[in-house]
N, C-alpha and C positions, 0 to 999 in steps of 0.2 A: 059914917054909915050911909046918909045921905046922900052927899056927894056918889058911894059907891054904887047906889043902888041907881039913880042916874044914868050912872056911866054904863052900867051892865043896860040898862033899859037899850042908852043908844046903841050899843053894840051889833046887834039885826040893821038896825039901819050904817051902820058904817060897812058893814060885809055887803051889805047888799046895795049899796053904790059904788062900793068896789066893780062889785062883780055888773053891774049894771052900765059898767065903761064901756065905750067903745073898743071894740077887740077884733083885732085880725088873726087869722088862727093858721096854722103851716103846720103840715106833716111832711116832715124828711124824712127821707126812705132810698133803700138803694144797698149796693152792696158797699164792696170796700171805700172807695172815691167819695162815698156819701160817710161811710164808719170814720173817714179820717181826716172829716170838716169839722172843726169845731165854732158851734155855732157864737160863741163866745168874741172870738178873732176876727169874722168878718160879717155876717151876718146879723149880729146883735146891732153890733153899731150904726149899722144901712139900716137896719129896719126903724130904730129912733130919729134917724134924718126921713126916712122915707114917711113914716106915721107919726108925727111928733103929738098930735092929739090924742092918741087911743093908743089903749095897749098890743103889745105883740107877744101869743104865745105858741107854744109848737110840739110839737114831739117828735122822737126820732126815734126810728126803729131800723138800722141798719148795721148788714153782717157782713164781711169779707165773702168772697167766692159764692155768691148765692144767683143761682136762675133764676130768672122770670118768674119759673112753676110755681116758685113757695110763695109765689102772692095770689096765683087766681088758680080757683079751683074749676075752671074748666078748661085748662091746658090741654090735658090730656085730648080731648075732642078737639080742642082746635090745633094741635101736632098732628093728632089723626091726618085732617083732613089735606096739612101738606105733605105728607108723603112721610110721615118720621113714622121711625120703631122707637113706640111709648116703651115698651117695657124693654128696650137695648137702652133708651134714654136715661130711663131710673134704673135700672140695676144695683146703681151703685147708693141711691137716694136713702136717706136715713129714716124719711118720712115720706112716704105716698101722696099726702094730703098738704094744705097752705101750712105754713108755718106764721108767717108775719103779719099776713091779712088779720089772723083774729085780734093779732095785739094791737095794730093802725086801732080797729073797731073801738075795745078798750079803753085802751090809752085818750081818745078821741073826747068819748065819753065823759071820761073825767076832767077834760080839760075842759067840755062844754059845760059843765057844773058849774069853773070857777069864768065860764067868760059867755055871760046868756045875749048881752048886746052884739049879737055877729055880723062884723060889718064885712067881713069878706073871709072864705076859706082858700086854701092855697096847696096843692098838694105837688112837691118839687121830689122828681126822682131823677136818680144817678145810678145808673145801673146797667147791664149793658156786656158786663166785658165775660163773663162768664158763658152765657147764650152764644157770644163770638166765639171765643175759645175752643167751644164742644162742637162747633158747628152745624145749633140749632136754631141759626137766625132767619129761617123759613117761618114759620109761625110766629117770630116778635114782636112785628106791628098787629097783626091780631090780639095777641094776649094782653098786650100792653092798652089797648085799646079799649079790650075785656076790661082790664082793670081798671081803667079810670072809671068807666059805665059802672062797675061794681061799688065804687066809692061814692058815689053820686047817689046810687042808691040807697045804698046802705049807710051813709053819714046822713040821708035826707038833703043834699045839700045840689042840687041840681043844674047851681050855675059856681059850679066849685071850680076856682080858676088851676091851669094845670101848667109848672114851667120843668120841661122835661131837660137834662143835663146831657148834653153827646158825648158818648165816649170819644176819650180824644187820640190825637193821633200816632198812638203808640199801637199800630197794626198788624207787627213780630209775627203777632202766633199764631192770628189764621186770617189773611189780608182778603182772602174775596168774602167771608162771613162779616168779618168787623166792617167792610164795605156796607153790607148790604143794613147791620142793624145801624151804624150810622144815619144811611139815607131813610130809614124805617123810623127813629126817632124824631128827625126832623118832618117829616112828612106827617108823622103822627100829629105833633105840635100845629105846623100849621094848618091841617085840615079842619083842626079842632077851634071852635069860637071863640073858644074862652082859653086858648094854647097860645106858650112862648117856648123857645127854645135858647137854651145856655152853651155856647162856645166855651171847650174846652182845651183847644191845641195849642195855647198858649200857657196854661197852666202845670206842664208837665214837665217842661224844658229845665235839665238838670245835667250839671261836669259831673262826669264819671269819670275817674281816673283821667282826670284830664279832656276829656272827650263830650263834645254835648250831646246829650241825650234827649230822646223823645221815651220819658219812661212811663209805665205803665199807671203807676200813683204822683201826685202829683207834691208839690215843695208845698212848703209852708206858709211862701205869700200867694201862691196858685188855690191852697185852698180859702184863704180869705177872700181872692178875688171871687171864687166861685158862688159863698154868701154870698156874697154883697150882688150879683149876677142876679140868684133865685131872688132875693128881695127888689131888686131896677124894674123887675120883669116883674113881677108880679103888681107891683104900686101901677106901673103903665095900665096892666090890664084889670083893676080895680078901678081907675081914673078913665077910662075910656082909652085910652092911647093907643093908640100902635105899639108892639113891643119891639126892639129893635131886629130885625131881621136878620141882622150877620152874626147874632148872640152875644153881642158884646155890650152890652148899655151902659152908656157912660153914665 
């Protein structure tokens, strides 16, 4: 019983040196390209080479086929002002308002409970192809822009570092739109201080009936490269570095 009561004593102090580690924290976020990385494959194992002292944790909040909108709730005002019809836009929208913003917030939350030593936030999006598709890529450097500013404030987290994912170059279904949010992702990244961007047109390359493909989703070692990509990128711009420009970091 001694011994036990002991141990229960240490117990607060053992949680709370846990929790008192050094910690990097990542929110992945995005539509499909982002839903069908598992962090596990590639990204797990970069981030233990990349932070071998401190812990890494993350959350993931991504859905196939999802716009931009269902992250910032001032879309609507900023389609406004490039020329879109908000309500031809959503007609078809299941919800008017953000859908995944609240749960980033959330999830966040809980993740800041078990990790209070924050040695760096990271927020990596993939997303992209949907806004091309519809061609509503007039507004996606705005909104997207919205959104980082929105996370920043609302995580508290002010020098939150951002490595943004390019849709890659499977261009099929609407080439001058997927053009424009292409250059709008990049642009976004580097204008940004604390921005990397992730090359993805290597990641896609796949035999179709014979035939190589530039496909829309990407293979299996394309999404491992992709972790390991968001985490080169992000340890660069934690460490001061330069991130690699051409979005490939070795």
């Amino acid at each position: 019983m001694k011994h036990l009561a002991i141990l229960l004593a240490l117990c607060p102090l053992l949680f709370a040196s846990a929790a008192d580690r050094p910690a990097h924290l990542f929110i992945l976020t995005g539509q499909s390209n982002m839903a069908g990385m598992d962090p596990k494959l590639g990204f797990e194992p970069e981030a233990k080479i990349a932070f071998p002292d401190a812990d890494v944790a993350y959350i993931k909040v991504a859905v196939g086929g999802m716009p931009i909108r269902y992250w910032v709730d001032e879309w609507n005002d900023i389609a406004t002002k490039h020329g879109v019809d908000v309500a031809k836009a959503r007609e078809k929208d299941k919800s008017k308002g953000t859908i995944f913003y609240p749960r980033i917030l959330e999830q966040f939350a809980t993740m800041l409970k078990a990790h209070t030593n924050v040695k760096s936030v990271t927020f990596c999006w993939m997303q992209g192809e949907n806004d091309s598709k519809t061609g509503l890529h007039a507004p996606y450097a705005d909104a997207l822009k919205q959104l980082i500013a929105n996370l920043r404030r609302d995580l508290k987290q002010p020098n939150m570092h951002v490595v943004i994912g390019r849709i890659s170059d499977h261009d099929r279904i609407n080439p001058p739109a997927w053009k424009v949010v292409r250059e709008s992702q990049v642009e976004v990244a580097k204008t940004d201080p604390h921005g990397a961007w992730v090359d993805c047109d290597d990641l896609n390359d796949k035999e179709i009936k014979g035939v190589m493909t530039q496909d829309l989703h990407y293979t299996k070692p394309g999404y491992e490269l992709l972790g390991r990509r968001f985490v080169r990128q992000a340890k660069a711009l934690f460490e001061g570095q330069k991130p690699a420009e051409n979005g490939r970091p070795e």
